[in-house]
N, C-alpha and C positions, 0 to 999 in steps of 0.2 A: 436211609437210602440217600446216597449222595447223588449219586448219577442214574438217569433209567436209559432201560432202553423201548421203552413205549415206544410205540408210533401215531398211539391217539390218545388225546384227553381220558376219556373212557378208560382206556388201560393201564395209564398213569394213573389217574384215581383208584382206579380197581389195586392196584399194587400197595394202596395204604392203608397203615391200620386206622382203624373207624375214626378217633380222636382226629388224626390230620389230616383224613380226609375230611374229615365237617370241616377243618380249618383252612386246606387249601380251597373247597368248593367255595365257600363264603366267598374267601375272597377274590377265586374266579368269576363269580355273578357280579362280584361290585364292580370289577375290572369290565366286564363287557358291558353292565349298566350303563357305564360311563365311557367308554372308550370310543373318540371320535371315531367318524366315518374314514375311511381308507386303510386301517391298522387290520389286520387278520392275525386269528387264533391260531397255532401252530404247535407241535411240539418239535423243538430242536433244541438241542445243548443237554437234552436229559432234563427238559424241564416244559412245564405250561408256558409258552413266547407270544409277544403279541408284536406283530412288527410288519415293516413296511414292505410289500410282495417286490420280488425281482423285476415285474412287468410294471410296476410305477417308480420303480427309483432302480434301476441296476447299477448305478457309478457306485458302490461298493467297496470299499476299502480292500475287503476276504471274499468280494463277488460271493456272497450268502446276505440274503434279505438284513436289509439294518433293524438292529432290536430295538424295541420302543420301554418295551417292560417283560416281566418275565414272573413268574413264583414256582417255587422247586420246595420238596421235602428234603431238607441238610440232614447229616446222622443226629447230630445235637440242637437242632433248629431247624426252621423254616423260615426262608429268605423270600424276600418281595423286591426283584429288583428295579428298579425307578432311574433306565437312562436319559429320560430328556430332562431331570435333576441335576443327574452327574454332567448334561454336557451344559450344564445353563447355570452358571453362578448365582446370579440373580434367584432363579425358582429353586435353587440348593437354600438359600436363605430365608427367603418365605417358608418355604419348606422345613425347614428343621425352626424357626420362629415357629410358627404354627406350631407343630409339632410339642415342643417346649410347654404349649400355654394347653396342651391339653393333658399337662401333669401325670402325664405317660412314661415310663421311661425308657430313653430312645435308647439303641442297639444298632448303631448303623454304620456301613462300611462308606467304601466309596458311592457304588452307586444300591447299595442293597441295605433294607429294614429289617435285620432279623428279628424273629418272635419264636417263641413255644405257644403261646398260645394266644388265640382273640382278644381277649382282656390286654395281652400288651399291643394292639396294633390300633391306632385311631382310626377308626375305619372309616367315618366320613372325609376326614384330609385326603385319606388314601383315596377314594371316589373324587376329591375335588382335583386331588393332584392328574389324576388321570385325564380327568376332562378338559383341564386347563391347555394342554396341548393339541389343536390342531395339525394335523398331519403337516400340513404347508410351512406351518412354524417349525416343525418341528426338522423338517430338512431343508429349512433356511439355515437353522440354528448348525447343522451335522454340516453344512459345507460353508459355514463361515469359521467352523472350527475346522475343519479339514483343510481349507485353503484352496 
């Protein structure tokens, strides 16, 4: 499934087969374990989004809520996307350092981790990566790059 057209978690999951569903849920739990306060669950884009509501941030590039992270069942993978990565050089570096020294082997685009399965995703980084960003940093960071 590359794209869905769910409208809620629930139905997204419900659409997978068993194996990636255990693997997206996983790593939906770790994601809201860790996910500061102000970020909300959504689905948009055809995928699980967690990102910043229209009514706290609407200066918006696409005026649609800014995406903080994201996980989607790919036809041939499963993608974990990781934007306050992609927009922070710095935590791109830590990041994939990290990464590196947990002898995993990485799969990653611009701003997305892909895996088949658990076994390849560090999933404590993944929980640290998420937490590391407070929401206020986090659209410090989106309108210092935006200008």
């Amino acid at each position: 499934m590359a794209s869905s057209s769910a409208t809620t978690v629930e139905e997204y999951l419900g659409e997978l087969p068993d194996d990636r569903r255990e693997a997206i849920a996983t790593v939906r739990d770790l994601i809201l374990d860790n996910l500061p306060d102000g970020y909300v669950e959504t689905m948009q884009w055809g995928m699980i989004s967690y990102e910043v509501p229209l009514a706290t941030f609407p200066d918006t590039y696409n005026k649609k809520p800014l995406l903080f992270a994201a996980i989607a069942s790919q036809k041939r993978h499963m993608s974990l996307y990781l934007h306050s990565i992609y927009c922070d050089p710095e935590l791109a570096d830590w990041f994939t350092s990290e990464y590196e020294a947990t002898g995993k082997k990485m799969d990653i685009g611009k701003s997305c981790v892909r895996f088949k399965n658990l076994d390849q995703l560090p999933l404590e980084l993944v929980g640290e990566a998420i937490a590391k960003v407070p929401l206020d940093d986090y659209l410090d960071n989106y309108r210092a790059v935006k200008g």
